[in-house]
C-alpha positions as CSV (number, residue, x, y, z in Angstrom):
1,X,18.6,-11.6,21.5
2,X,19.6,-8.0,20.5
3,X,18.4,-7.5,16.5
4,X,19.7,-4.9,14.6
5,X,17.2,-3.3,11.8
6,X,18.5,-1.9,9.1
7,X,15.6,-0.6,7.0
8,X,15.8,0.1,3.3
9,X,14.2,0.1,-0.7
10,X,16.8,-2.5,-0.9
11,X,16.6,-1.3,-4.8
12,X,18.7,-3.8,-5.1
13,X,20.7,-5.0,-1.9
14,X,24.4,-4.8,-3.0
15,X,27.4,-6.4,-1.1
16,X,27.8,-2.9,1.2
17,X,24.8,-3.9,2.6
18,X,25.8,-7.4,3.5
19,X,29.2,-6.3,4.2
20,X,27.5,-4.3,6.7
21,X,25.6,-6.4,9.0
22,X,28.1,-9.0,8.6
23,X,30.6,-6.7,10.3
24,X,27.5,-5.6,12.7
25,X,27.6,-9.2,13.7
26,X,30.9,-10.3,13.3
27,X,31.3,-7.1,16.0
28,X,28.9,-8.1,18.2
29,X,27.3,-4.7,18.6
30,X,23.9,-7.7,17.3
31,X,22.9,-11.3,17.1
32,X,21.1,-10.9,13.8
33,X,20.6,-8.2,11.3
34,X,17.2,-8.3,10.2
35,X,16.8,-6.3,6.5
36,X,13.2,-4.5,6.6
37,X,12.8,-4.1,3.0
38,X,10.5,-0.6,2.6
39,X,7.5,-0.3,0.4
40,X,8.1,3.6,0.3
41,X,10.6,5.4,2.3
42,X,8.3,8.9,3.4
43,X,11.5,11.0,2.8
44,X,11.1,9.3,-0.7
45,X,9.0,10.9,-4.0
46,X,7.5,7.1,-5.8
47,X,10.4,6.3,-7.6
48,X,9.4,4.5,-11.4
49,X,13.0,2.5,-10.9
50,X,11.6,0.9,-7.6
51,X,11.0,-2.5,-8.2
52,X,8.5,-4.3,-6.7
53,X,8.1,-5.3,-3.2
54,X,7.7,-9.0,-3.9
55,X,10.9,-8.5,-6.4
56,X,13.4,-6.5,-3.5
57,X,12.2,-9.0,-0.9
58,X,13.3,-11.8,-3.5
59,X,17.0,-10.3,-4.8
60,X,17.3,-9.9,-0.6
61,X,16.6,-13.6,0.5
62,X,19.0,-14.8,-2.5
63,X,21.8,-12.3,-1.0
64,X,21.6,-13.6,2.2
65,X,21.6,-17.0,1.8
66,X,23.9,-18.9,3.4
67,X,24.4,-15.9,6.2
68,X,22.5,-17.4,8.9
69,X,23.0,-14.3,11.3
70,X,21.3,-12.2,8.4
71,X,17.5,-12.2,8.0
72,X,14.6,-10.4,5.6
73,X,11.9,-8.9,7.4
74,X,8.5,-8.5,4.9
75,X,6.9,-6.9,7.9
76,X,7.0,-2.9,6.2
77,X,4.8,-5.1,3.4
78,X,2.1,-5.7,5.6
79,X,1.9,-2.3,7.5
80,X,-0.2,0.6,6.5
81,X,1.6,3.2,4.3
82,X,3.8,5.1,3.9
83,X,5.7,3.0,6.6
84,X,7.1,4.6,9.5
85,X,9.5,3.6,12.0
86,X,7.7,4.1,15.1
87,X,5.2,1.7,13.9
88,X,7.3,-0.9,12.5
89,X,9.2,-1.0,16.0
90,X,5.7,-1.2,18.0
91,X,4.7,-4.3,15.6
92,X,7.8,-6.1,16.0
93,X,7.8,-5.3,20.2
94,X,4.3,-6.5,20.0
95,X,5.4,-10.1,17.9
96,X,8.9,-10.2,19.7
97,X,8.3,-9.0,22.9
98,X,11.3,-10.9,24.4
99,X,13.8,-9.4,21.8
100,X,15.8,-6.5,22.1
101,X,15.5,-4.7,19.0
102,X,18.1,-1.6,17.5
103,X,17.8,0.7,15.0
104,X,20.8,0.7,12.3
105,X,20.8,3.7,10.1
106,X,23.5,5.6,8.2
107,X,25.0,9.4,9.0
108,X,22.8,11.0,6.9
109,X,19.5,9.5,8.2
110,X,20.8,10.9,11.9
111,X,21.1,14.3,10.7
112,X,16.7,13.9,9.2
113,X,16.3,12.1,12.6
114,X,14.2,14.7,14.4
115,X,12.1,14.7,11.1
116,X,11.2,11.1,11.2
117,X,7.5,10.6,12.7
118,X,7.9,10.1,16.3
119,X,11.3,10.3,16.4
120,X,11.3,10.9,20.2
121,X,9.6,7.7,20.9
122,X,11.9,5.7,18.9
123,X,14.6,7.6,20.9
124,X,13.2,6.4,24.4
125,X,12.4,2.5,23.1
126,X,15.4,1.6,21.4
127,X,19.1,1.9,20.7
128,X,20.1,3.3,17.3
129,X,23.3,2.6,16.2
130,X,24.6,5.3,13.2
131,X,27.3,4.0,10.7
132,X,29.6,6.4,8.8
133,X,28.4,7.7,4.8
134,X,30.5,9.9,3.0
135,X,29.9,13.4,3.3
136,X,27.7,13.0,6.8
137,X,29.7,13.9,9.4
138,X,28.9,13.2,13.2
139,X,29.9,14.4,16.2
140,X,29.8,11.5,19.0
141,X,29.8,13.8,21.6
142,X,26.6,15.1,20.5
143,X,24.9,12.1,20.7
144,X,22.0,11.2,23.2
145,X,23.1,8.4,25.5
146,X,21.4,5.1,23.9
147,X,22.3,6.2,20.4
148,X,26.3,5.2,19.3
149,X,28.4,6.4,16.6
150,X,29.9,2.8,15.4
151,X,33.2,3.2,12.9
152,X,32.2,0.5,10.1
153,X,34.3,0.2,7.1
154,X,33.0,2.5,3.9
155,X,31.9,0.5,1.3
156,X,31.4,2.9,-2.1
157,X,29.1,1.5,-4.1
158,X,25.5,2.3,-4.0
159,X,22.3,1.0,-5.6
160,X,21.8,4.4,-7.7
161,X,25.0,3.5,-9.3
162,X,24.0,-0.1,-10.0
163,X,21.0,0.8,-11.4
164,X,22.2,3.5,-14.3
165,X,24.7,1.7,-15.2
166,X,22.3,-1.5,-15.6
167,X,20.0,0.8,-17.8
168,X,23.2,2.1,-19.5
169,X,24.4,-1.4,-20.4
170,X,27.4,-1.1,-18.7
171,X,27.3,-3.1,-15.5
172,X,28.9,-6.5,-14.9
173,X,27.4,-7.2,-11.7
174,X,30.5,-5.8,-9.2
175,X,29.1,-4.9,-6.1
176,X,25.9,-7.6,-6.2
177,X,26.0,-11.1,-5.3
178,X,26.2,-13.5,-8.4
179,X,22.6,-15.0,-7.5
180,X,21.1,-11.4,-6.9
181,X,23.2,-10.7,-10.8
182,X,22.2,-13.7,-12.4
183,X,18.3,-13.1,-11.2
184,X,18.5,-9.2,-11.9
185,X,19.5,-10.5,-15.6
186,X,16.9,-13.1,-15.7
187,X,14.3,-10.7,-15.1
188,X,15.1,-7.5,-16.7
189,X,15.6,-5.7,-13.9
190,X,15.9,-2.0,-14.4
191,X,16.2,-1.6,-17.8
């Protein structure tokens, strides 16, 4: 079964991030997109509005029910930290070794690429597949062999946004899932 990953603070998961492995899917470029919700992203200063990992893991499993070719991975959770890439993907060949297993990241995480830890092994391991964000542009030409430019839709809305305008008091839950709104609500989340 090929898996995409599509790694992320998940801070919280809004419907561009479904809409985006659904289509990954719907595609098939994968069987199953697998969400690895991060503790810290290394690229990442601790962030006070980053809710806890129990509390992203949670607003991701109620997104995704009902999707059954979506999945949440808690595996960043159990890893040593910060968590890196390379490592995840050797846990998860270890645990899965029958599974083919591809890297989803945006435009702007392929231009850091060469910064991540080992980015070279991840390169010879695994296909990465790199989805259009504003502003990012990418030259498919340039691109090594096993890594593909893929033209998803652009979904504006980003979990930045959701969050100040949350604390702001302005936010009616467009862009999140009712259960992930109705639990965000529940619980105070980022205010």
């Amino acid at each position: 079964m090929r898996i995409g990953l599509f790694g992320g603070s998940f801070n919280p998961i809004h419907t561009g991030h479904i809409r985006l492995g659904e289509w990954l899917c719907k595609k098939g470029l994968v069987d199953e997109l697998w969400f690895l919700v991060s503790p810290l992203n290394p690229f990442k200063q601790k962030d006070d509005d980053l809710l806890s990992d129990e509390g992203r893991l949670q607003l991701t499993r109620l997104a995704i029910e009902g999707r059954p070719q979506l999945k949440v991975s808690d595996i960043e959770m159990r890893l040593p930290r910060p968590s890196y890439m390379v490592r995840t993907l050797a846990e998860l060949r270890q645990k899965y070794p029958n599974e083919e297993f591809i890297l989803i990241i945006g435009a702007d995480n392929w231009l850091r690429f060469p910064q991540w830890k080992q980015s070279n092994e991840i390169l010879k391991r695994h296909r990465v597949l790199v989805y259009p964000r504003p502003g990012y542009d990418i030259d498919a030409s340039t691109l090594p062999p096993n890594v593909q430019l893929v033209s998803t839709p652009l979904f504006d809305i980003s979990s930045t946004q959701i969050r100040q305008a949350i604390r702001n008091g302005n936010y009616h839950g467009r862009g999140l899932t009712p259960k992930v709104w109705k639990e965000i609500r529940q619980k105070k989340y980022y205010l």
